[in-house]
C-alpha positions as a LaTeX table, in Angstrom:
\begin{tabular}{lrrr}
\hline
Residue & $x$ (\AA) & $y$ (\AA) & $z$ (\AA) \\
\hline
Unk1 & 14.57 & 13.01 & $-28.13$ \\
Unk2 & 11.14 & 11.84 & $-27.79$ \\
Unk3 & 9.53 & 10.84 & $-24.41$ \\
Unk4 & 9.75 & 7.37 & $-25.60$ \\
Unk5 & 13.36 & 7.00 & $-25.80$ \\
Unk6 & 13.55 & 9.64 & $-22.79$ \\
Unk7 & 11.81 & 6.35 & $-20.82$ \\
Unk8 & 13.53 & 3.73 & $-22.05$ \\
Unk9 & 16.59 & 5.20 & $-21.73$ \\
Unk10 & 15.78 & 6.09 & $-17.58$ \\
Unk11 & 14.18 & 2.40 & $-17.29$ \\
Unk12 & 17.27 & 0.79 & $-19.18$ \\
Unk13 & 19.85 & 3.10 & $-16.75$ \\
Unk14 & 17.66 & 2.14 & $-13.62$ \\
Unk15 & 18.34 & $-2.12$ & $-14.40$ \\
Unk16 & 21.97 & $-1.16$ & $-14.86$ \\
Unk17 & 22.52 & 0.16 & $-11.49$ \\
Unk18 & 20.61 & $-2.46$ & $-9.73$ \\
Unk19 & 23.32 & $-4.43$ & $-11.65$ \\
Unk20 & 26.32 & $-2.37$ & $-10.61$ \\
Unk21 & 25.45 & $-1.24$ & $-6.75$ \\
Unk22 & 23.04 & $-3.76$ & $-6.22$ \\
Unk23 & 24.62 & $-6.91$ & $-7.74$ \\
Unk24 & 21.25 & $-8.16$ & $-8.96$ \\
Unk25 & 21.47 & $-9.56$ & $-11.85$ \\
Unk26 & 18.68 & $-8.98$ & $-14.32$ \\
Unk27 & 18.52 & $-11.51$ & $-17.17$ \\
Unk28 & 18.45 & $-10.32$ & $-20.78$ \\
Unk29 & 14.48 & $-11.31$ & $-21.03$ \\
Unk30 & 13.52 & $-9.98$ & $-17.78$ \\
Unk31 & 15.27 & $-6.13$ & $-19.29$ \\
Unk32 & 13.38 & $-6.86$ & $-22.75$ \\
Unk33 & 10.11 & $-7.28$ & $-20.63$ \\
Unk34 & 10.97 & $-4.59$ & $-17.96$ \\
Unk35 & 11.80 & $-1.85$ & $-20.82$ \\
Unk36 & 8.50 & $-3.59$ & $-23.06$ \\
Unk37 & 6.62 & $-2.86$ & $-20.09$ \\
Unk38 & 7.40 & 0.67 & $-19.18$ \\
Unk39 & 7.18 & 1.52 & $-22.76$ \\
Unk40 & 3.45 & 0.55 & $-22.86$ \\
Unk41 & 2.26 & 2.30 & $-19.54$ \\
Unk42 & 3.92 & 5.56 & $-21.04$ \\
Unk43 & 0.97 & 7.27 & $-21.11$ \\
Unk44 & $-0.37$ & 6.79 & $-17.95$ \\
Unk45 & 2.96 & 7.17 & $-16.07$ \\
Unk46 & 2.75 & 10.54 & $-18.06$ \\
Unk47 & $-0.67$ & 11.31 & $-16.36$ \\
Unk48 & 0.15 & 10.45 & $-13.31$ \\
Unk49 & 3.06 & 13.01 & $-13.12$ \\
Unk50 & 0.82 & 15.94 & $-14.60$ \\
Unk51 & $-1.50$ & 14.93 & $-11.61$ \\
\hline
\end{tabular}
């Protein structure tokens, strides 16, 4: 699995428990920008955790 889909795949399972123990509901556009979002910082979340 690349680190990629390792992220998107944390950021996607994140929104779905806000969802389930939260009960906030997180529109389908708000997810697609959300997951967009995390996808593009990538690198520098990746630099921030070697830090």
């Amino acid at each position: 699995m690349k680190v990629q889909d390792f992220a998107y795949q944390v950021a996607a399972r994140t929104i779905e428990i806000l969802e389930q123990e939260q009960h906030y509901k997180v529109s389908e556009d708000t997810r697609k920008q959300v997951l967009a979002k995390v996808r593009s910082e990538l690198n520098d979340i990746l630099k921030k955790m070697s830090s």
